[in-house]
N, C-alpha and C positions, 0 to 999 in steps of 0.2 A: 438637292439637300443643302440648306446653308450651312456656316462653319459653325453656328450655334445650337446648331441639329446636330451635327456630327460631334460636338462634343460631348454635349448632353446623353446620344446612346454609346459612347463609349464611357461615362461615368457610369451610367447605367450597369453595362458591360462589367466594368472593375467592381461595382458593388458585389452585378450576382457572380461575378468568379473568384474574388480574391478571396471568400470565405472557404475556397475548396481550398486552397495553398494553405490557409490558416491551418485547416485540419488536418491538410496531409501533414504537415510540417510538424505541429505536436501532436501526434500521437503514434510516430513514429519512437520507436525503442532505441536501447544502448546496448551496442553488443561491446565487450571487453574481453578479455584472457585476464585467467584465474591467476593471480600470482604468489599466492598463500595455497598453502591447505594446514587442516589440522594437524597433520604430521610434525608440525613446527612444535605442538604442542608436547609431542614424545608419546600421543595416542594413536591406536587404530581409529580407521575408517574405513567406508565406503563410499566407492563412486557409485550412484544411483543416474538413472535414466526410468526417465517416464512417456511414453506418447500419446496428448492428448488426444480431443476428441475429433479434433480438426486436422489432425498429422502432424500436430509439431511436437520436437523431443527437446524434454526437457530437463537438464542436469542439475546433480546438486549433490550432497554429503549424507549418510548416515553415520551419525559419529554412536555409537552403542556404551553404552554404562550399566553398571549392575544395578538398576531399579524398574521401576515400573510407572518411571515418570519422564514424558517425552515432550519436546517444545519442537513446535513450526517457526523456523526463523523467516521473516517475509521482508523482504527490502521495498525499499520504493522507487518513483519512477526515475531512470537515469543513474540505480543502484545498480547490485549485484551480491555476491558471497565477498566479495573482496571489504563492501565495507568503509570506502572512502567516505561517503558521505555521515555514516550515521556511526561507525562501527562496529558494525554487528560481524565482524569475523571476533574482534576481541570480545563481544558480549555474549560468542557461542560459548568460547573458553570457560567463560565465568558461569557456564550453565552448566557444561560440562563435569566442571573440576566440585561443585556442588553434585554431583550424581545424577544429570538430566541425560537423557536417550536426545542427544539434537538432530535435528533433520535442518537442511537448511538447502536454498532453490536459489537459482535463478532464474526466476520468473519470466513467464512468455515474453520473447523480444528484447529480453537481457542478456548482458553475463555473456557467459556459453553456450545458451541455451538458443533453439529457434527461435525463429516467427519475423517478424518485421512489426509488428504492430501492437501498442499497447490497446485495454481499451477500460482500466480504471478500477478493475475489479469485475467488470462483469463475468466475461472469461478466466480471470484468474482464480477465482474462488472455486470454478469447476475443475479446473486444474488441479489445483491443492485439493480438493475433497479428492478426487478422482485417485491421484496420486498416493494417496494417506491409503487405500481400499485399495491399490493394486498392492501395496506392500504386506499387507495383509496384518498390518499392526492397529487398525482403528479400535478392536475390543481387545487388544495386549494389554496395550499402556494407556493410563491418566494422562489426557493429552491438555496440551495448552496453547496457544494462537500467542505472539509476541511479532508484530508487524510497523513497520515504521513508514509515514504517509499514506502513498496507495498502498502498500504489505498493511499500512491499519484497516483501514477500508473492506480490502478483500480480506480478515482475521473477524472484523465485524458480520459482514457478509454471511461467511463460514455458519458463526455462530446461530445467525438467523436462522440459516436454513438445516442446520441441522442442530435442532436443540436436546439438551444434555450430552449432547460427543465432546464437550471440552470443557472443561471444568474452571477454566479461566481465559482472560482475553487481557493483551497488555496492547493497548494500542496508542502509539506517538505518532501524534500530528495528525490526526485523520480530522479529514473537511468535515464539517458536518451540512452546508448549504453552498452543494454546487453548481444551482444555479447562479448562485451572487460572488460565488469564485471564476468562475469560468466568465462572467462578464467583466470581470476584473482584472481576469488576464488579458480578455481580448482587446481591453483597452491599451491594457500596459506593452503586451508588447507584438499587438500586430493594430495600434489604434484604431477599431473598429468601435462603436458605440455601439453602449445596452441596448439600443430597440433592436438589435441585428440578431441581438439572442436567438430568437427565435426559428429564425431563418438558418445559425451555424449550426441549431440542437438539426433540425431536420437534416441538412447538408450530411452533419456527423451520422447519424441514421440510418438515412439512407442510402450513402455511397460510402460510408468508411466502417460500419460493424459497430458504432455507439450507442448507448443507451443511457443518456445524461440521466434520465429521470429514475431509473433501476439505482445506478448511484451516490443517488442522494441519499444521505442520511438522516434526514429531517425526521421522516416516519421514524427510522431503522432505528436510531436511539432512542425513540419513545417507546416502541415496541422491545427495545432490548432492558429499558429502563427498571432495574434488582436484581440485572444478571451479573455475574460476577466478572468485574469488567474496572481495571482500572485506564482511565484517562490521562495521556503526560502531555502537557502543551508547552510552548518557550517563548518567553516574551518578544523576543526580537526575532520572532517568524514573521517576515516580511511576506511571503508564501498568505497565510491562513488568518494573521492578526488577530488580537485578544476576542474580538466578535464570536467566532468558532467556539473560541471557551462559554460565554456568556451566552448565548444560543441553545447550548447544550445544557447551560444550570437552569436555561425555562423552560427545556424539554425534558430533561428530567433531573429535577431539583435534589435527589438523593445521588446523581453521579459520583461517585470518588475519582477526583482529579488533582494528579500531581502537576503542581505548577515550576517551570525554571526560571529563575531570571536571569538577564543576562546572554544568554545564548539563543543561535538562531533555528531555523526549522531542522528538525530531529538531529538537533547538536548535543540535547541534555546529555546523552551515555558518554559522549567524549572528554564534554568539557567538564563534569562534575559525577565521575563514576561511581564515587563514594554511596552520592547522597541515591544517584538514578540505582546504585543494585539494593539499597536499606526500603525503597518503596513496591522492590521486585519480590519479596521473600523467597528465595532462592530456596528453603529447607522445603517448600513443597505443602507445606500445610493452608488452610483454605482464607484466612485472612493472611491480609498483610498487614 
């Protein structure tokens, strides 16, 4: 074999395997220790435990208030309860201190919680249903989905698949075309080119438990399109970029979407809390 044979099937080689390191590599999780709890806050809570359907346990808060209005707090990927990236420990507070029942997770492969493996919402949303019905509050309380990137995702999901169990959906930053994300990533930062797409969906699929195409959104907000569902995007998401928004205004041209400037992917609640809880309505009633 000449040395331009030999090089040629080891390029070969590096094409068909470096895609597996790509996948292993993201879509592995973030585990942390919880360094907060609501107690800071001078409330009772609860430590909750759930075991999914596949063995993993998974932890999180039921913070209890006197109504009959309850929110899923969902973080996204490389989150947890803690909240560094997006804030959503200070944004349970303000759910809370308004009279909401929060419940709040770390999600498979985060946090405290099991697993080793994210995978975007497909599993998570059986999770979070699963979870919600072990508790045995799904017909107690007015429930509502508030998730931040993939926690939007999987809160979109939810709503899909079980239509009227939530009465609202507050989702920030969710992809709406992950095809055109996912070839975006694989450029930026494992430089692999668009035609290889095709080749990483299968890879992911087949040997890592992915389902690019169940994750798209594409269908999923057209089919969601009059439900009651507000949209928060930020301009300087280098992650998701202004496209995601405008994609979503031609799939469904009645969306209500709160826009931030200035801040980056699900920064709005940190950097302008003001304006991000005036588009939340917090008192519970059906417009915002």
């Amino acid at each position: 074999m000449t040395l331009a044979a030999i090089l040629l099937l080891l390029l070969f080689l590096s094409l068909l395997l470096y895609p597996f390191y790509v996948v292993h590599k993201h879509t592995l999780g973030h585990h942390e220790p919880i360094t907060h709890t609501p107690g800071e806050w001078g409330v009772e809570y609860e430590d909750i435990a759930y075991e999914t359907d596949d063995g993993i346990v998974l932890r999180g808060w039921w913070i209890k208030a006197k109504s009959q209005k309850a929110i899923l707090l969902m973080h996204g990927k490389s989150g947890s309860r803690n909240g560094y990236h997006s804030g959503i420990f200070d944004l349970a507070r303000h759910y809370h201190e308004k009279g909401w029942n929060v419940m709040m997770a770390d999600l498979r492969a985060h946090g405290e919680s099991g697993g080793e493996r994210v995978t975007f919402g497909l599993k998570e949303h059986t999770d979070m249903l699963g979870w919600i019905d072990s508790l045995g509050k799904g017909s107690e309380y007015r429930w509502r989905l508030h998730g931040f990137s993939m926690g939007a995702v999987t809160a979109l999901i939810m709503a899909e698949k079980r239509p009227g169990s939530f009465e609202r959906v507050i989702a920030d930053a969710p992809w709406i075309d992950f095809e055109r994300l996912v070839k975006q990533e694989l450029w930026r930062r494992a430089s692999l080119p668009p035609f290889l797409y095709g080749y990483v969906k299968w890879v992911a699929k087949r040997f890592f438990g992915q389902d690019f195409d169940f994750v798209d959104n594409r269908r999923r907000c057209k089919a969601l399109c009059g439900r009651e569902i507000l949209y928060i995007f930020e301009e300087e998401d280098t992650l998701l970029g202004s496209w995601h928004k405008a994609l979503l205004k031609r799939l469904c041209p009645t969306a209500r979407i709160a826009w931030f400037e200035g801040v980056g992917h699900v920064e709005a609640f940190k950097m302008d809390p003001l304006y991000y809880l005036k588009w939340l309505n917090l008192s519970g009633e059906t417009k915002a």
